[in-house]
C-alpha positions in Angstrom: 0.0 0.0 0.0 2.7 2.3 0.7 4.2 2.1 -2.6 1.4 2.1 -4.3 1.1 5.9 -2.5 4.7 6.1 -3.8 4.0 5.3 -6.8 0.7 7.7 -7.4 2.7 10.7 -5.7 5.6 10.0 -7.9 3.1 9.8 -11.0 1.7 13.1 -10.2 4.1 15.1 -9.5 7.1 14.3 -12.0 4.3 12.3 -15.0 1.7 15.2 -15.0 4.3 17.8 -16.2 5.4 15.8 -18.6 2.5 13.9 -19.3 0.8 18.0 -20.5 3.8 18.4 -22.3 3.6 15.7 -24.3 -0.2 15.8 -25.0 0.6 19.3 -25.9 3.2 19.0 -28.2 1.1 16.0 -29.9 -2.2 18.5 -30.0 -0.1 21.1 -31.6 1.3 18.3 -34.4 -1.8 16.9 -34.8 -3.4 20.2 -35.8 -0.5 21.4 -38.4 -1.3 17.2 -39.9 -4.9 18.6 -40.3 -4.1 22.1 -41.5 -1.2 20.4 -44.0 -4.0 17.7 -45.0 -7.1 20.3 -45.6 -4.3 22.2 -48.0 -3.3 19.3 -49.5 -6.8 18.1 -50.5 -8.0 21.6 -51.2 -5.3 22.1 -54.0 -6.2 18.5 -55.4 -9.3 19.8 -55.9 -8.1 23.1 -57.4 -6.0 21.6 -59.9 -9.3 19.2 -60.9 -11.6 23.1 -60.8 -8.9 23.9 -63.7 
């Protein structure tokens, strides 16, 4: 039981930073995928407009 508490103190302190830095930095990649996949797919369908 103790190190479970250990273990769950240890996970929020040290894992929570870095756990919302990581989710960050993987929000932030996964919304330049979509912008770079709406422009790709919008300029496919440009060239097929001309």
């Amino acid at each position: 039981m103790n190190r479970f508490d250990h273990h769950v103190e240890l996970t929020s302190t040290v894992g929570s930073d870095f756990h919302w830095k990581v989710m960050y930095n993987i929000s932030i990649m996964a919304n330049i995928a979509i912008l770079i996949l709406l422009f790709i797919i919008i300029f496919m369908n440009y060239d097929n407009f001309i």
